[in-house]
NUVEX-227241 format. One record per residue: x, y, z of N, C-alpha, C in turn. Coordinates in steps of 0.2 Angstrom, whole numbers, padded with zeros to 4 digits, always signed. Example, Ala and Ser with C-alpha at 12.3 -4.5 7.8 and 13.67 -1.06 7.14 Angstrom:
2
+0066-0028+0039+0062-0022+0039+0066-0016+0039
+0064-0011+0035+0068-0005+0036+0064+0000+0039
//
This chain:
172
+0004-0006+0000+0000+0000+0000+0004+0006+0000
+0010+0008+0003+0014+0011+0004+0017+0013-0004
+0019+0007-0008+0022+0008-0014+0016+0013-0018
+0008+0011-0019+0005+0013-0021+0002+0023-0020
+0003+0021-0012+0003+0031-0012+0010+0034-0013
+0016+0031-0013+0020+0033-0016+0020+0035-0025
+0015+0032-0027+0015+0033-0035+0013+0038-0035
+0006+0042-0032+0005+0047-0033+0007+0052-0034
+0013+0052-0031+0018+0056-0031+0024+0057-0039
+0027+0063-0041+0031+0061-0045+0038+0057-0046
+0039+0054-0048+0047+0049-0048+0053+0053-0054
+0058+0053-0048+0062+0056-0052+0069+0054-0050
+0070+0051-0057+0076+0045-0058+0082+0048-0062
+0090+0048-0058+0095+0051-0060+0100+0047-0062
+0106+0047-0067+0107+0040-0067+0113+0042-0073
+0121+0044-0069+0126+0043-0072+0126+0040-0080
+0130+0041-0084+0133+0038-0089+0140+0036-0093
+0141+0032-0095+0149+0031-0095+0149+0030-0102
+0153+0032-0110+0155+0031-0115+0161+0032-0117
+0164+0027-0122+0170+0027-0124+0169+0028-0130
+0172+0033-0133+0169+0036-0142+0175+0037-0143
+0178+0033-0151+0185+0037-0156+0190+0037-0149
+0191+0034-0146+0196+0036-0140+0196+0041-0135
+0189+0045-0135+0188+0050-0131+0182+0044-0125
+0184+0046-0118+0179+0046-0114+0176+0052-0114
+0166+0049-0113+0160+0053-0113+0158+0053-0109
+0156+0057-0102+0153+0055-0096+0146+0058-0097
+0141+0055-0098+0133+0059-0099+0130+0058-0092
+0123+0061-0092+0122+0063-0088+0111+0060-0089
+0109+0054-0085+0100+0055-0088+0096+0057-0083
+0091+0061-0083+0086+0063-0080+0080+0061-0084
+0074+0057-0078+0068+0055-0080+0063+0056-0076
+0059+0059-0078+0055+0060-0073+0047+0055-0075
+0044+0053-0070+0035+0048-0069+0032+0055-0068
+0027+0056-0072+0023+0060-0069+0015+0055-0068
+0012+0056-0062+0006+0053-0060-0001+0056-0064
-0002+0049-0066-0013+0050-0067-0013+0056-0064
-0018+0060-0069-0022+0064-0064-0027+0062-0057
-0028+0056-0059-0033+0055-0052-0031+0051-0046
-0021+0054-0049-0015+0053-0041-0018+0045-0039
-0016+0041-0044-0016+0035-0041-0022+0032-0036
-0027+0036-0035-0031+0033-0030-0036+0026-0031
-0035+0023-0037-0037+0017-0038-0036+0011-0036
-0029+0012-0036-0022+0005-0034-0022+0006-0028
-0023+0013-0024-0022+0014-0018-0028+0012-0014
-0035+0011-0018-0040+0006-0015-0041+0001-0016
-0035-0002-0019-0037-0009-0021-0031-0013-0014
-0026-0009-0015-0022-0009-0008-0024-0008-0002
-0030-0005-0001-0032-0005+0007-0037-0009+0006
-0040-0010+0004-0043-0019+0002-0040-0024+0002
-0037-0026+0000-0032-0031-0001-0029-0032+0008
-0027-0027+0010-0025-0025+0017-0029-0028+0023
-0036-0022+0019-0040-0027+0027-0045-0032+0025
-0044-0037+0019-0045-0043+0019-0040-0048+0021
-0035-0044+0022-0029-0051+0024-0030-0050+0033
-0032-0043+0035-0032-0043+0042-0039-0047+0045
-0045-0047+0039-0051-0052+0040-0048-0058+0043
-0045-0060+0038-0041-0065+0036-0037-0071+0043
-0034-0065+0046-0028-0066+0051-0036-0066+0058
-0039-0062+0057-0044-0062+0062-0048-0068+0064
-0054-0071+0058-0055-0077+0057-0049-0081+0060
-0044-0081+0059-0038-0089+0059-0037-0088+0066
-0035-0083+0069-0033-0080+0077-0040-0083+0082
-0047-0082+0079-0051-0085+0084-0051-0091+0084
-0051-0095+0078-0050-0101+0078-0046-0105+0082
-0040-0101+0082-0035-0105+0087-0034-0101+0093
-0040-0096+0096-0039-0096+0101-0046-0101+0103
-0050-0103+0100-0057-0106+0104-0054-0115+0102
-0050-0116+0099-0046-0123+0101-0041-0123+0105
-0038-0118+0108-0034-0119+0112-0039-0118+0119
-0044-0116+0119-0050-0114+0124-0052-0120+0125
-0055-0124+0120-0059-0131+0121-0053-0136+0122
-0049-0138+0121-0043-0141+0123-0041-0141+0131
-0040-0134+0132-0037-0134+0137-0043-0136+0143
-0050-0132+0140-0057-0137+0146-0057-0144+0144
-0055-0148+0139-0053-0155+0143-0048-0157+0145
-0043-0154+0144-0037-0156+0150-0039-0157+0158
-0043-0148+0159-0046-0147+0165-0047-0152+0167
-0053-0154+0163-0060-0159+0165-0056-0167+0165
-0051-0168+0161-0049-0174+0164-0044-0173+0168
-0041-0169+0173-0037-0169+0177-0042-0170+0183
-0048-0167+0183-0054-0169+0187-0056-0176+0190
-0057-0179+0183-0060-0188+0182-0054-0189+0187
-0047-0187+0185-0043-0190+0187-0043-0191+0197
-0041-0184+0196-0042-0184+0205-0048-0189+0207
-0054-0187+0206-0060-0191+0207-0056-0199+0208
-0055-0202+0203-0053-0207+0200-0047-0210+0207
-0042-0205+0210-0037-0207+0213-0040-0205+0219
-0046-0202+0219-0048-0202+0229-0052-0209+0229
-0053-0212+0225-0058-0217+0223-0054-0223+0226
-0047-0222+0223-0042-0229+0224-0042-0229+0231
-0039-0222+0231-0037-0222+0239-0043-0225+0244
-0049-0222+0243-0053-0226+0247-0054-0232+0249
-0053-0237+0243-0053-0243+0241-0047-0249+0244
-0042-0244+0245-0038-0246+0247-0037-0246+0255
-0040-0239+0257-0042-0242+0264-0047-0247+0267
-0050-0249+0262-0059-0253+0262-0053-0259+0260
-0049-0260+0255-0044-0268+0254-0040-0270+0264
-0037-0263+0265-0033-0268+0270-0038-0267+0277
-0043-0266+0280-0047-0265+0283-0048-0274+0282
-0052-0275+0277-0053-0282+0273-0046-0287+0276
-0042-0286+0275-0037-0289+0275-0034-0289+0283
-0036-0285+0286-0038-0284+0295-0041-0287+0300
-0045-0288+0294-0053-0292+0297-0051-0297+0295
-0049-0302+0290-0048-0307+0289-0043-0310+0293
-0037-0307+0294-0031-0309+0300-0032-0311+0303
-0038-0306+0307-0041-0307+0315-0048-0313+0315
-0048-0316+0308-0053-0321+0306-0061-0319+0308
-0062-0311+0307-0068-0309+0308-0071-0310+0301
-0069-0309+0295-0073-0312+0288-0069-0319+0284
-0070-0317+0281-0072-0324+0275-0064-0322+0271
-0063-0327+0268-0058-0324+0260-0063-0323+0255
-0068-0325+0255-0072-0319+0251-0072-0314+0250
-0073-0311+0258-0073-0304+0256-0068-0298+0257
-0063-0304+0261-0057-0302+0257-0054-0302+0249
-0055-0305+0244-0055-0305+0238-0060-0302+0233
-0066-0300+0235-0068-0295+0237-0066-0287+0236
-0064-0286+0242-0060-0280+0244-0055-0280+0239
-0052-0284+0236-0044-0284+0232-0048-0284+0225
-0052-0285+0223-0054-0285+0218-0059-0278+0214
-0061-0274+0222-0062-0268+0221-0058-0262+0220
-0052-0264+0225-0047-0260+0225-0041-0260+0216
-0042-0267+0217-0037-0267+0206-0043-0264+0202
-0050-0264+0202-0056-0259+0199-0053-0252+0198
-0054-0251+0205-0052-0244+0206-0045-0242+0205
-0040-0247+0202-0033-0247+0201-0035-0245+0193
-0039-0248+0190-0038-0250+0184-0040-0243+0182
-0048-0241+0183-0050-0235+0183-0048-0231+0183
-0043-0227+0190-0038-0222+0188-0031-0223+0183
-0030-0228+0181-0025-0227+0175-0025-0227+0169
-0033-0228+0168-0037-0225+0161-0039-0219+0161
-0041-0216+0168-0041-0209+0168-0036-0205+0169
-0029-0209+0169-0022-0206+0169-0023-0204+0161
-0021-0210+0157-0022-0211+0150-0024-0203+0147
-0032-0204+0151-0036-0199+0146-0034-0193+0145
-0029-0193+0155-0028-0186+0155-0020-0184+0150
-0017-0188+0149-0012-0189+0144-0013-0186+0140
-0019-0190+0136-0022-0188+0127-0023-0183+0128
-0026-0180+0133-0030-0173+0133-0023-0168+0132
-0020-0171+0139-0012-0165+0139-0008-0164+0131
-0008-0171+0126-0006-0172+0119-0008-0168+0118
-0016-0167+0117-0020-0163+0114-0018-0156+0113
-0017-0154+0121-0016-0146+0120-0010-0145+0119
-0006-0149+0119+0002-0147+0116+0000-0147+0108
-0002-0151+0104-0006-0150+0100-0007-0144+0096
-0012-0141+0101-0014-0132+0099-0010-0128+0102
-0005-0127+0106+0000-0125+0108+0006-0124+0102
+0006-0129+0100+0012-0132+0097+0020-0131+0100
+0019-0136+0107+0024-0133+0110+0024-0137+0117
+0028-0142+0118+0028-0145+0123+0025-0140+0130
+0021-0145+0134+0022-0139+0140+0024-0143+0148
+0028-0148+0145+0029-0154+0154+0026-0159+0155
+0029-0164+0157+0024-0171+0158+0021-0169+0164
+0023-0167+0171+0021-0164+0175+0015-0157+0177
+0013-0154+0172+0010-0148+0173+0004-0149+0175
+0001-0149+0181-0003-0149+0184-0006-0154+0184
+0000-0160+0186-0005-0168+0187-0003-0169+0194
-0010-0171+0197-0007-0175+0207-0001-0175+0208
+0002-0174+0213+0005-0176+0216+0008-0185+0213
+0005-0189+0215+0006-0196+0216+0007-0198+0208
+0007-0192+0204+0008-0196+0199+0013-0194+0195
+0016-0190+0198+0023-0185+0197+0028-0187+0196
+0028-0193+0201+0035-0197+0201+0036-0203+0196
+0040-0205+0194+0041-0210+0190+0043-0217+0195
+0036-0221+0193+0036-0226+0198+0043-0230+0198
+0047-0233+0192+0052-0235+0192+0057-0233+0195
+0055-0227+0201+0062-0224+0202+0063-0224+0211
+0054-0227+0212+0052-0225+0219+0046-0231+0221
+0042-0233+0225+0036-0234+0228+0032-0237+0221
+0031-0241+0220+0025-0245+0217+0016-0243+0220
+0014-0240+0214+0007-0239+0217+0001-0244+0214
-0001-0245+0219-0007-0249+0212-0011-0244+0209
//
């Protein structure tokens, strides 16, 4: 657009010359002058401010785009980080309810039923949060994704899950 209101204006081009003639050097000298349309270019110069703020349309459409997938992305990360806690206060309970079970039985106040039982609700509830780990992964992938930009295997996941079990305490 720039080039365009510069047209309206006059151009005026100067431009050294060098010639070798019969043995003599000829140094000349050119001058040229652009003179502008009478209607000073304002044509090109609307097709330029068109052009301009159809590309900033343009950029505006594509900026919402990726700001309302980074938006929905990021609320399912939320939301499976949620399932997730749910999911790991769920274990945790179970796991009180398994060795409670496994207390009882000791002291031969129940059965191995319901000790097996209890062990069999608490690998449920094992199983359950490490799908909802999963999910919370896909989710995290996801908005690295619309990021395009790693952002930590650790950001904003529980505590319990922080650590890499091969390095520490086996959870179920």
């Amino acid at each position: 657009m720039q080039l365009e209101i510069a047209k309206q204006y006059p151009d005026l081009h100067l431009g050294p010359g060098y010639k070798f003639d019969d043995a003599k050097d000829k140094w000349t000298f050119g001058i040229s002058l652009t003179l502008p349309v009478l209607n000073r270019n304002q044509g090109p110069i609307a097709e330029a401010k068109a052009r301009r703020e159809e590309a900033a349309a343009r950029f505006t459409v594509l900026q919402a785009g990726v700001i309302e997938e980074l938006d929905r992305r990021l609320a399912g990360y939320l939301e499976a980080i949620r399932k997730l806690k749910t999911a790991e206060a769920l274990a945790a309970a179970e796991k009180i309810q398994e060795q409670s079970a496994q207390r009882n039985f000791q002291a031969g106040e129940t059965d191995r039923l319901a000790l097996l039982s209890a062990q069999l609700a608490l690998n449920n509830a094992a199983l359950a949060r490490l799908r909802t780990f999963y999910q919370t992964q896909q989710a995290l992938g996801l908005l690295e994704d619309a990021v395009k930009s790693p952002l930590g295997t650790t950001a904003g996941l529980p505590s319990g899950l922080q650590a890499n079990p091969r390095h520490g305490e086996h959870r179920p």
